[in-house]
ROPALO-123586 format. One line per 5 residues: their letters; for each residue x, y, z of C-alpha. Coordinates in Angstrom, 2 decimals. Each point is the difference from the previous one (the first is absolute). Layout:
N
a	X:Y:Z ~ ...
***
This chain:
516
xxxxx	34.10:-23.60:69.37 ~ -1.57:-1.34:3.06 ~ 1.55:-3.05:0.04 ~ 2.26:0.31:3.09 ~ 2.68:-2.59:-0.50
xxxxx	2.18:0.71:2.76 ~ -0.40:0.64:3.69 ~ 2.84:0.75:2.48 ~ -1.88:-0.25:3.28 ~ 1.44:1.57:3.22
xxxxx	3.59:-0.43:-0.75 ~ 2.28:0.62:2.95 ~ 3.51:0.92:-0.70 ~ 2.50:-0.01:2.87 ~ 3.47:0.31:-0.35
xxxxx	2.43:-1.36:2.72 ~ 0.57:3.66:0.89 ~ -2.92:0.60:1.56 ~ -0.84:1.73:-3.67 ~ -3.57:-0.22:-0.78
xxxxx	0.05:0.37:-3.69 ~ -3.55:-1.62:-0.52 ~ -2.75:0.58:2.31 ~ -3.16:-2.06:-0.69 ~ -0.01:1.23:-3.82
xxxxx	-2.72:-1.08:-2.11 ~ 0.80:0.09:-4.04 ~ -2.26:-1.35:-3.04 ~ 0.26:0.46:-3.77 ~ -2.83:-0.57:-2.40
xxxxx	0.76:-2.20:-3.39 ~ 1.40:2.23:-3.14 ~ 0.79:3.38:2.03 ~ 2.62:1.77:0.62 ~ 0.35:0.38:3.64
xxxxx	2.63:3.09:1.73 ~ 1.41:-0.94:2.99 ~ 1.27:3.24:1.68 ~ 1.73:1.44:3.04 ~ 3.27:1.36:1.51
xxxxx	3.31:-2.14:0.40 ~ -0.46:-1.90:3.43 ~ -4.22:0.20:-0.39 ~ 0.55:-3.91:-0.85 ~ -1.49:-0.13:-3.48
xxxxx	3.58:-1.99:-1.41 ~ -0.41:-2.10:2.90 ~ -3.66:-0.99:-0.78 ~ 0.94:-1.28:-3.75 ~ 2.83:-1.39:1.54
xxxxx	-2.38:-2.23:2.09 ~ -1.92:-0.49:-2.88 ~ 2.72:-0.83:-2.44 ~ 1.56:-2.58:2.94 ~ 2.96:1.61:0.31
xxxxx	-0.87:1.02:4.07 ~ -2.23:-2.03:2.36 ~ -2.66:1.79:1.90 ~ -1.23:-0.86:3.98 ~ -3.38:0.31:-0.81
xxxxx	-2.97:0.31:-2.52 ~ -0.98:-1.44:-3.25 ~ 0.40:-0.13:-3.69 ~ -2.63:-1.59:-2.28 ~ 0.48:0.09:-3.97
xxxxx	-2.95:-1.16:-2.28 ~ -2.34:-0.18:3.49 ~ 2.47:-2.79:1.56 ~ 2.22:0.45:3.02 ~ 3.95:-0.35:-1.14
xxxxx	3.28:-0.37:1.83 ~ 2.56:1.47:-2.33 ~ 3.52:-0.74:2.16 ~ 2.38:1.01:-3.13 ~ 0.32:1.91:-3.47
xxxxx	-0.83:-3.89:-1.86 ~ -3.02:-0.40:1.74 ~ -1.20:3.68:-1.10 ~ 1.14:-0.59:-3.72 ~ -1.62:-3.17:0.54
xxxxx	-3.29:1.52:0.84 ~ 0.27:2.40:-3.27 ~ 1.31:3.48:2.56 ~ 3.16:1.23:-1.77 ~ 1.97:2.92:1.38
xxxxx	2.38:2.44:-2.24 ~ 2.07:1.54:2.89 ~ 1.12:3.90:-0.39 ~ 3.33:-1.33:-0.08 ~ 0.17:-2.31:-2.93
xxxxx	1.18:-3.61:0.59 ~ 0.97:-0.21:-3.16 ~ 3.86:-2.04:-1.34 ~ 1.67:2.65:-1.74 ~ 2.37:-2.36:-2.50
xxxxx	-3.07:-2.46:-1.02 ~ -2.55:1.08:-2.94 ~ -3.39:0.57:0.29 ~ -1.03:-2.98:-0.87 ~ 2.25:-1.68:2.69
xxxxx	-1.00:2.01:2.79 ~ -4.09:-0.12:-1.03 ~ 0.90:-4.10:0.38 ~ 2.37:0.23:2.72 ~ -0.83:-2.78:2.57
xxxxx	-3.24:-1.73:-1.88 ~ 2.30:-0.93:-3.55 ~ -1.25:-1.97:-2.96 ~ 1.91:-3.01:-0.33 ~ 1.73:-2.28:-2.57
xxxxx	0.44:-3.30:0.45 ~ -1.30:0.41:3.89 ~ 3.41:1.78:1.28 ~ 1.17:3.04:-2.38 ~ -1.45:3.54:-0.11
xxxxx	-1.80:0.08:-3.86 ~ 1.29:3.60:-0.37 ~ -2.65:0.06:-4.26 ~ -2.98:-1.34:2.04 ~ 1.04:2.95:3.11
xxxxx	0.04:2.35:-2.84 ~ -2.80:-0.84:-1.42 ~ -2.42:-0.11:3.17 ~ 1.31:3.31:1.06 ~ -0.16:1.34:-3.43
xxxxx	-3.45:-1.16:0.07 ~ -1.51:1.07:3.22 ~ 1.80:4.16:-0.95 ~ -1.98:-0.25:-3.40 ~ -2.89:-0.89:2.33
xxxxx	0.08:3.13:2.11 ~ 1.61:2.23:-2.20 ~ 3.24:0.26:1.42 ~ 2.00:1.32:-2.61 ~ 3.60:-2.33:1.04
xxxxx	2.37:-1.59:-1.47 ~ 0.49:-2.84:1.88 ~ 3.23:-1.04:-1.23 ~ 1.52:2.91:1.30 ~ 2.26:0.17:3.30
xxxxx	-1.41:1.89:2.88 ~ 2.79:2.06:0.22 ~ -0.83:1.93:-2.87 ~ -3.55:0.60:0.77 ~ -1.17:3.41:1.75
xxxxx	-1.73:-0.16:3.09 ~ -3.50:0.13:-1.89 ~ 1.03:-3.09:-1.65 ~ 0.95:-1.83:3.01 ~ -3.02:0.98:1.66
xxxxx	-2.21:-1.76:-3.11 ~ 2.19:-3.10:0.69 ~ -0.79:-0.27:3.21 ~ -3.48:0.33:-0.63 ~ 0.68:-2.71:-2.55
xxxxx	1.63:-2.16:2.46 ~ -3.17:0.03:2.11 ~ -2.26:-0.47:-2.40 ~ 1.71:-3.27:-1.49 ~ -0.35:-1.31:3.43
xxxxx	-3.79:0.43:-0.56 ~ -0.54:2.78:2.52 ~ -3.60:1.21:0.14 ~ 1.13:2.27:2.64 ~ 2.75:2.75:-0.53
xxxxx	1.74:1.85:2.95 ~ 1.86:3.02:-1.75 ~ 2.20:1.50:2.56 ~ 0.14:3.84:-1.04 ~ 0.30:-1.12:-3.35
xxxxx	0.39:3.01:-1.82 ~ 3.04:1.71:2.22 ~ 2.18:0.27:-2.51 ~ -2.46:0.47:-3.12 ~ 0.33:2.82:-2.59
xxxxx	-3.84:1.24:-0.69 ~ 0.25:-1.59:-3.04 ~ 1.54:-3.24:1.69 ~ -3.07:0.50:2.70 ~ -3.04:0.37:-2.95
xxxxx	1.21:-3.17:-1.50 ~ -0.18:-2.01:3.30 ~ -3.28:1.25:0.82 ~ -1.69:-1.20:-3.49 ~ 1.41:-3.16:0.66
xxxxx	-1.32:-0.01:3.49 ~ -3.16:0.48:-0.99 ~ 0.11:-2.63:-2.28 ~ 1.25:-2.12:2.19 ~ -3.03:0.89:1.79
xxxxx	-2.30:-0.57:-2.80 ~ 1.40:-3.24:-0.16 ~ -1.37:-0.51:3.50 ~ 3.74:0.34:2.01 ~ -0.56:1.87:3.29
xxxxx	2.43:2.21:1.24 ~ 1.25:1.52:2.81 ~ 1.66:3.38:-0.59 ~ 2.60:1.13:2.60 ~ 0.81:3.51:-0.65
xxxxx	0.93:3.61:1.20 ~ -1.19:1.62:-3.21 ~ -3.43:1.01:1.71 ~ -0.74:1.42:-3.85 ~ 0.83:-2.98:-2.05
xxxxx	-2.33:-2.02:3.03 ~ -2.95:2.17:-0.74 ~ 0.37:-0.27:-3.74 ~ 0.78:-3.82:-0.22 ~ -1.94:-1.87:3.06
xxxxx	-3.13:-1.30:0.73 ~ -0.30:0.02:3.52 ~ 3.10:1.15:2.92 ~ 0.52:-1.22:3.26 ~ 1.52:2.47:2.00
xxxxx	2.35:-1.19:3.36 ~ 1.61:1.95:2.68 ~ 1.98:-1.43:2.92 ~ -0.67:-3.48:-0.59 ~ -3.59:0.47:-0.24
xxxxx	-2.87:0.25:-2.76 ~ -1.16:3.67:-0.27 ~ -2.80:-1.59:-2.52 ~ -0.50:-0.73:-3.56 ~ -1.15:2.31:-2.36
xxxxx	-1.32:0.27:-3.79 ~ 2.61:2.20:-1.60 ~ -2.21:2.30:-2.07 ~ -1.71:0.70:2.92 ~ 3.25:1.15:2.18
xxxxx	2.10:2.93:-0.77 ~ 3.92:0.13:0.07 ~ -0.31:2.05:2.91 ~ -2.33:-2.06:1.76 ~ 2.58:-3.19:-0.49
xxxxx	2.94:2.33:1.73 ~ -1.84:0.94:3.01 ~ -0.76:-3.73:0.36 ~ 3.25:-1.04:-0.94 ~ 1.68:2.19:2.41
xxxxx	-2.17:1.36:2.59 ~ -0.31:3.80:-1.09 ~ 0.17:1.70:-3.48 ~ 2.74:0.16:-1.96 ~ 1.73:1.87:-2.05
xxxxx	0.16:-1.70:-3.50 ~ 0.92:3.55:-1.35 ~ 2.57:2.83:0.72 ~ -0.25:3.84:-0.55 ~ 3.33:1.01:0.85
xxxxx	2.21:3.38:-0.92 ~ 0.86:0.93:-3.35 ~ 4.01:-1.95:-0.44 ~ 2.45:3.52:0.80 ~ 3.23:-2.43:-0.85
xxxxx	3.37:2.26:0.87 ~ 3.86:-1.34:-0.81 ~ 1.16:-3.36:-1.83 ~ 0.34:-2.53:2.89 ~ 0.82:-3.18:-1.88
xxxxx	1.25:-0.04:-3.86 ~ -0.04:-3.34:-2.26 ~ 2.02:0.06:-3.58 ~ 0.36:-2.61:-2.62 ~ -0.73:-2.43:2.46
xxxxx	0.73:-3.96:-1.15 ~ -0.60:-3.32:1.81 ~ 0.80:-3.40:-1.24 ~ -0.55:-3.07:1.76 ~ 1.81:-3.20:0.91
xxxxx	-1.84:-1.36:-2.99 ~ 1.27:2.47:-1.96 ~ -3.40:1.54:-0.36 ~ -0.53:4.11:-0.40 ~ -2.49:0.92:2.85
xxxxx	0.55:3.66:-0.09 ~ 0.76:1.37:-3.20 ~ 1.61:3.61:0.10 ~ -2.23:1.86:1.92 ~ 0.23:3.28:1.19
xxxxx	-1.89:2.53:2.23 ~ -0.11:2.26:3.31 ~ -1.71:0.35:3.36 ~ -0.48:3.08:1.67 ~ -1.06:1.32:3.83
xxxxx	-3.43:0.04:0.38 ~ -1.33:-2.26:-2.72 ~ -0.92:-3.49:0.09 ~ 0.92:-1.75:-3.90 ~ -2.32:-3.10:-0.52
xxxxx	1.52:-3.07:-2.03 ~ -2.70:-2.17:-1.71 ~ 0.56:-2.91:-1.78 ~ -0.38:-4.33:-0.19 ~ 1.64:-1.37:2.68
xxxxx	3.54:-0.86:-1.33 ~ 0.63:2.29:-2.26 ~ 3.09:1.57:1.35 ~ -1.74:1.70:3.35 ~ 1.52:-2.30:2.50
xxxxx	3.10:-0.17:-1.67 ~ 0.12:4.12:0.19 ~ -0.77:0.22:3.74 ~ 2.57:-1.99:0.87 ~ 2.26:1.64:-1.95
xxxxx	-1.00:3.49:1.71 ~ 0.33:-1.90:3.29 ~ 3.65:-1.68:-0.48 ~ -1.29:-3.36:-0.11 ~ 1.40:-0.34:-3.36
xxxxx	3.03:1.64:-0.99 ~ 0.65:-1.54:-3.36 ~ -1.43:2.59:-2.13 ~ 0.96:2.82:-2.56 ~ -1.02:3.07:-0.07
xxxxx	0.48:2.61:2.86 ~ -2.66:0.60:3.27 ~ 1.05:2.68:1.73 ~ -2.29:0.84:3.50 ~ 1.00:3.59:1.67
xxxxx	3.11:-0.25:-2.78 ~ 1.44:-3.07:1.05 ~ 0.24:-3.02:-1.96 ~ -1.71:-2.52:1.26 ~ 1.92:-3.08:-1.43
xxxxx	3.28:1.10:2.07 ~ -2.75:-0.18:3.31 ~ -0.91:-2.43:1.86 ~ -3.56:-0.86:1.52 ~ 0.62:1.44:3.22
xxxxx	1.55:3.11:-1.83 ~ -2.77:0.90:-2.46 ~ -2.35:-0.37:3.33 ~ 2.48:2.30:1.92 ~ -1.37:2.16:-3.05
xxxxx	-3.47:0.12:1.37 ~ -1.12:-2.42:-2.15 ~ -2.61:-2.42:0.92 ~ -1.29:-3.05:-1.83 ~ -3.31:-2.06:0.48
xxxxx	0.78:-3.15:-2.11 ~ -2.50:-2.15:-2.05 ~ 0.40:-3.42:1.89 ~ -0.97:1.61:4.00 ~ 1.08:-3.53:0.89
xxxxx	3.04:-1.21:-1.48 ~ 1.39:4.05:-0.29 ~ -1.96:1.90:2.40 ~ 0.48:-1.80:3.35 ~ 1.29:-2.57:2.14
xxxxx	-3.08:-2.06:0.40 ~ 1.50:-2.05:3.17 ~ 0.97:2.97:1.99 ~ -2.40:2.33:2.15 ~ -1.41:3.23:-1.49
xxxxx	2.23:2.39:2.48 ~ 3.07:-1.72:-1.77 ~ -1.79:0.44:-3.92 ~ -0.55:3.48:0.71 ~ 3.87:1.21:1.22
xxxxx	1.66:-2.46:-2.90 ~ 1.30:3.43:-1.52 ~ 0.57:1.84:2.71 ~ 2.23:-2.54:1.80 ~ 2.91:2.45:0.10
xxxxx	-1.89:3.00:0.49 ~ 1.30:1.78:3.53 ~ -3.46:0.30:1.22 ~ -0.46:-3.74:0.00 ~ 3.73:-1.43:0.56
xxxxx	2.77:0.78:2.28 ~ 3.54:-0.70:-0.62 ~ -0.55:-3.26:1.52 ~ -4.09:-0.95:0.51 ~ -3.35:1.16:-1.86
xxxxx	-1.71:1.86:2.07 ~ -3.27:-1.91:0.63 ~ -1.84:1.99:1.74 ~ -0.01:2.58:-2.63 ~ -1.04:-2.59:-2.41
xxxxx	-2.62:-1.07:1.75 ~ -1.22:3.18:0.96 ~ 0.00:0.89:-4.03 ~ -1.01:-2.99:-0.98 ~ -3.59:0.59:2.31
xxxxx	-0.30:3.46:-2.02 ~ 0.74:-1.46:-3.44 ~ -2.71:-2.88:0.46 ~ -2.67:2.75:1.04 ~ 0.81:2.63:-2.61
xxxxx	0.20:-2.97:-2.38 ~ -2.94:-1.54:0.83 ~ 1.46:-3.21:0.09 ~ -2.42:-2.72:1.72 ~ 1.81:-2.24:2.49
xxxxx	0.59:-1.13:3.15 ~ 3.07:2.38:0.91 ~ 3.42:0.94:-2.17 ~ 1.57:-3.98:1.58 ~ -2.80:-1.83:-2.12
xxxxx	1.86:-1.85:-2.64 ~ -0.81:1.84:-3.27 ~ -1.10:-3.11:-1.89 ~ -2.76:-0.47:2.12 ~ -1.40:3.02:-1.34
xxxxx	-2.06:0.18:-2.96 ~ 1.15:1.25:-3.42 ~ -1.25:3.33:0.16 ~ 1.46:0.65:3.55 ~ 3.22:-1.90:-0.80
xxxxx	0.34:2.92:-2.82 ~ -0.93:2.67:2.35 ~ 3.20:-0.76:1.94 ~ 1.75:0.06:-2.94 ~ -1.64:3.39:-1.22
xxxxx	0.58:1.25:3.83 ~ 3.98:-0.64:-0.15 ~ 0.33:1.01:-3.25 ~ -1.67:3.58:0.77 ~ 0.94:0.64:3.51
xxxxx	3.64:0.79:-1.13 ~ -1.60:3.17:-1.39 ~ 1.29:-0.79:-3.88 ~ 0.45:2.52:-2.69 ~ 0.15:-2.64:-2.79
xxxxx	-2.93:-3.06:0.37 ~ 0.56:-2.75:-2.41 ~ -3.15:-2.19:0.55 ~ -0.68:-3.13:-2.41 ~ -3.47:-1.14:0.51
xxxxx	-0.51:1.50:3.57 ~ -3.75:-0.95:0.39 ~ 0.16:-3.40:-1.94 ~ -2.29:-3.14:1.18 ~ -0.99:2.49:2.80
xxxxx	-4.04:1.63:1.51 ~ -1.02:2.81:-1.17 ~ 0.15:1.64:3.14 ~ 3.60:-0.46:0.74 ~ 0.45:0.94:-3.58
xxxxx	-1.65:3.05:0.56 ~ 1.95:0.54:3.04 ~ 3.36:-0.64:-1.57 ~ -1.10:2.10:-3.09 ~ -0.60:3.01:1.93
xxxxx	3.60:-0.43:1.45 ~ 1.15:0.16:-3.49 ~ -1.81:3.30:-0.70 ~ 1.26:1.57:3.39 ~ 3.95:-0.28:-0.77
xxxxx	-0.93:1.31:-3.63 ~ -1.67:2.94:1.64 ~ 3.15:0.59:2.07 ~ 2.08:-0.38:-2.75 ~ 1.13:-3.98:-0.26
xxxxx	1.08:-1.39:-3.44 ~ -2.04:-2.41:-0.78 ~ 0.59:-3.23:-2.37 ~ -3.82:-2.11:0.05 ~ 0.16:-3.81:-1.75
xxxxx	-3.38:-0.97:-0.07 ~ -2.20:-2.77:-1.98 ~ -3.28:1.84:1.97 ~ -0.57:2.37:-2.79 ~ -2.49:1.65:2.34
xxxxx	2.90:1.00:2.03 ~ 2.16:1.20:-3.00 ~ -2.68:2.08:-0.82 ~ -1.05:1.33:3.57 ~ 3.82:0.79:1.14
xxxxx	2.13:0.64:-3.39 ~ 1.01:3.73:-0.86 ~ 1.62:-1.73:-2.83 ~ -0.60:-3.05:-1.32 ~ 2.58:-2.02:-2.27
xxxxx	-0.58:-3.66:-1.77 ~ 2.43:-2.80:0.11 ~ 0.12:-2.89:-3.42 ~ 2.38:-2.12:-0.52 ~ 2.59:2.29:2.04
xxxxx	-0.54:2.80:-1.41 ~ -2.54:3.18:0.90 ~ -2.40:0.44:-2.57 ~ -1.80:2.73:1.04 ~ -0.05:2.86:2.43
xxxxx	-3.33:1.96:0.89 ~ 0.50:3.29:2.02 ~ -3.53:0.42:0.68 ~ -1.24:-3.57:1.39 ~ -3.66:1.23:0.13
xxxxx	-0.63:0.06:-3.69 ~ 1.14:-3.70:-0.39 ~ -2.10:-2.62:-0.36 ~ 0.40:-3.42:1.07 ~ -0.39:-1.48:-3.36
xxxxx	2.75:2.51:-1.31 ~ 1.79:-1.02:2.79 ~ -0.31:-3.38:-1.19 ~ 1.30:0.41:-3.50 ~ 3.53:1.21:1.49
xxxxx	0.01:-2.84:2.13 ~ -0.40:-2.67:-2.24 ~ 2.37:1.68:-2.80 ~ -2.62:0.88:-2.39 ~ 0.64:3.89:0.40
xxxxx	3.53:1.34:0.34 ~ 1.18:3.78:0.26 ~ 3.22:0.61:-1.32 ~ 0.43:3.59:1.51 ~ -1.10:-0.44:3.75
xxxxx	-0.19:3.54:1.08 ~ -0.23:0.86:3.19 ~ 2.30:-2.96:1.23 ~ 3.28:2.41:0.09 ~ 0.12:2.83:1.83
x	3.83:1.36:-0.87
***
C-alpha cells in the first residue's frame, strides 16, 4: 500500500474561456487502494481523469505511471497503458449482447477478418466467472438493469487489461442491494491488486468503501486524506467551503385538499411494451410524495405523462379537476404546474442561449415580461440579476451562455425558473442528480420551503438519501407498477426499501396512496 504508482504533477487546466478548471493540481494513488476523488461540479475533479484518461490535453504539469513520465494524447494510449474508465453515463450498444459489447473494438478473429462471436463468448464468459460477475453474456443489453450494465462496463475495462479503474459516480442509480454487490466486487478487485479511483457524491458510501480521498475545490487540491481518519462532515466543509447540511429537520407534513389525482393509469410504448401498469394514487397541498424505484421502471414514463409530454395513455389525470390529456403543455403550466425534468440538458434548457433567456422560457407571454409587440428587457434583466443572487447561481452575469456553467449551476437555473413562477404543483424528476452537495442542499431546501407554503410536491429520485430526507410519503415503482406505499418514511429502512425496488416484496393493498 505504499507503492505509489501514479503521479499527476502540477496539472494546469485552461479552457479557451479563460476557465481555469485545473490549477497546479497534484494527484497520486498507491497500488491496490481504492482512492475517492471528491468535490463540487465545476471544482475540476472530471476534468483531472479526463486528462488522465486522454480524453482532454492539459497546458502544463506531469503524469508518471509505474515511476516513468507518460504522454497519454487519447483514450488508446490510456487503455494502452492498463487506465480504463467506466463513465457515469454508460457507453454501452444497446442492441449487441454482452459478450459483443465486452469485445467491441479488440474482437477475436476467424480466419484473420470475421468477429469469432464462441471464442467472444467464451473470453467474456471467462473473465465474469473470474470476478464474480454473475452475467449472462449472451444476453442483449437492452434487457439488462442498470446494475447489470454497470458490471459490463466494468467488464469491458477489465478485458482491456486495466490495472487502473476510473468509476464515474458509479453507483447513481444503484438499489442498496445493487450498491453492496458492487462494493464486494470492488474490493476484490482490489485484492486482486486493481486500483481505483472512486468519483462520488455519496460522502457515506466514500467513508465506508475508500482507502484514502482527495478532496478538490475550485480547481485546486484541498489535500489528501486517509478516510478513517476524516469525518463526513469534515469532507463537506472541504468540499464546499462551509458546513453543510447533509440532514433536514423540517415541520411535521399538514397536507390540505387533493391537488393532482391519478386512476388506472396505463402506458404502452412504441414497442408495444407496458411501462406503467394501472396505477393509481393522489397528491395533496402541502405534502411532498417520494417515488423510489430502478431507473426505468415506469418513473420517466409517468412524469411525462403528468407533464403532457405523452398523451397516449389510459387512465384519467385530473390536476385542479381538469383532465390533463385534453391540455396541452402550456395549459397544465397555466395550472401552476412546474416541472424539473431528469435530463437538465436535453429537457431543462437551451444550452446555446444565455441564462437571462433560460430563465424567462415560461414566462415568455407573461405581461410583466412581454408587450403586445417586444419583451420587455429591462425587466428581464433586472429579474434575471435577482434570480441569479437568490439562486446562488455562480457566473459571470445572467448574458453568460448557460453551458459554460457547470452542472450544478446549469441546474440551479433550471431549479430558479422552475420556482420563481411561484408553483402550487412541483413535478421534479431527479432535481439534484450528478450535482455538489452544496447546491443540492441549496435546491433541497427550496423543495422544503414550497411544501411549507403549501406546494404539491411529486420527488423522482435515485439519491435514496433524498427520498428519505424530503418524502412525507414515499411510494415504490417495479416493473410499472407501485409496490409499496409507506406513510411514515422514518421507520423504513434502506434495505426494506430495497426489497420493493427490486420486486422481491410487493403490497397488494397500498394504503395511504388514496385519499377519496
Amino acid at each position: 500500500m505504499n507503492d505509489i504508482i501514479l503521479e499527476m504533477k502540477n496539472i494546469l487546466k485552461i479552457y479557451p474561456n479563460g476557465i481555469v478548471a485545473n490549477n497546479n493540481i497534484s494527484f497520486s494513488i498507491k497500488k491496490g487502494e481504492i482512492h475517492a476523488l471528491l468535490g463540487e461540479n465545476g471544482a475540476g475533479k472530471t476534468t483531472l481523469m479526463r486528462i488522465l484518461f486522454g480524453i482532454e490535453k492539459h497546458e502544463e504539469g506531469e503524469i508518471f505511471l509505474y515511476g516513468k513520465k507518460v504522454e497519454i494524447k487519447s483514450p488508446q494510449e490510456a487503455i494502452d497503458l492498463g487506465i480504463g474508465m467506466v463513465h457515469q453515463h454508460f457507453m454501452l450498444v444497446p442492441s449487441l449482447t454482452v459478450a459483443e459489447n465486452i469485445i467491441l473494438g479488440v474482437e477475436p478473429k476467424k480466419f484473420g477478418l470475421f468477429t469469432n462471436i464462441d471464442e467472444a463468448i467464451k473470453v467474456s464468459s471467462d473473465i465474469a466467472k473470474k470476478y464474480n460477475f454473475d452475467l449472462d453474456v449472451k444476453e442483449k443489453i437492452e434487457n439488462l438493469s442498470v446494475g447489470m450494465k454497470q458490471k459490463v462496463e466494468i467488464l469491458k475495462a477489465l478485458y482491456r487489461n486495466a490495472k487502473i479503474l476510473i468509476l464515474d459516480e458509479p453507483t447513481a442509480v444503484l438499489t442498496p442491494q445493487e450498491t453492496g454487490e458492487l462494493f464486494i466486487q470492488l474490493k476484490k478487485l482490489k485484492d486482486d491488486g486493481h486500483t481505483i479511483i472512486f468519483i462520488s457524491h455519496k460522502l457515506d458510501e466514500i467513508k465506508s468503501i475508500c482507502d484514502r480521498l482527495t478532496i478538490m475545490r475550485g480547481g485546486q487540491s484541498k489535500g489528501t486524506y486517509n478516510t478513517e481518519n476524516f469525518s463526513t462532515a469534515e469532507m463537506s466543509r472541504l468540499m464546499v467551503g462551509r458546513d453543510v447540511i447533509l440532514k433536514f429537520d423540517k415541520k411535521k407534513a399538514n397536507p390540505k385538499e387533493t391537488i393532482l389525482n391519478v386512476r388506472n393509469l396505463k402506458y404502452i410504448n412504441s414497442a408495444g411494451n407496458t411501462k406503467v401498469d394501472d396505477i393509481s394514487f393522489d397528491l395533496r397541498e402541502g405534502e411532498i410524495l417520494g417515488i423510489a424505484g430502478v431507473e426505468g421502471n415506469g418513473q420517466g414514463e409517468l412524469i411525462e405523462i403528468l407533464t403532457g409530454l405523452t398523451t397516449k395513455f389510459s387512465g384519467n389525470v385530473n390536476i385542479y379537476g381538469k383532465n390533463v390529456k385534453k391540455l396541452s403543455i402550456k395549459d397544465i403550466r397555466n395550472l401552476e404546474v412546474a416541472h424539473i425534468p431528469e435530463d437538465r440538458m436535453t429537457y431543462g434548457c437551451a444550452e446555446n442561449m444565455d441564462i437571462l433567456h433560460n430563465l424567462f422560457t415560461n414566462q415568455y407571454d407573461n405581461e410583466k415580461y412581454s408587450s403586445k409587440m417586444m419583451l420587455k428587457t429591462k425587466k428581464m434583466a433586472s429579474d434575471a440579476e435577482k434570480i441569479v443572487k437568490e439562486f446562488l447561481i455562480k457566473c459571470s452575469s445572467p448574458k453568460q451562455s448557460v453551458k459554460m456553467l457547470s452542472g450544478g449551476n446549469i441546474q440551479k437555473v433550471v431549479v430558479a425558473r422552475e420556482f420563481s413562477t411561484s408553483p402550487k404543483v412541483i413535478i421534479a424528476n431527479q432535481p439534484t442528480r450528478g450535482i455538489d452537495v452544496g447546491a443540492a442542499e441549496f435546491i433541497r431546501k427550496k423543495i422544503i420551503e414550497f411544501r411549507e407554503h403549501g406546494s404539491a410536491i411529486i420527488l423522482v429520485s435515485a439519491d435514496l438519501n433524498e427520498i428519505f430526507e424530503l418524502s412525507d410519503r414515499l411510494a415504490v415503482m417495479y416493473k410499472g407498477q407501485i409496490t409499496g406505499v409507506f406513510t411514515d418514511v422514518k421507520k423504513l429502512t434502506e434495505e426494506e426499501l430495497g426489497k420493493y425496488m427490486l420486486g422481491l416484496k410487493k403490497d397488494s393493498k397500498l394504503e395511504g396512496i388514496l385519499y377519496e
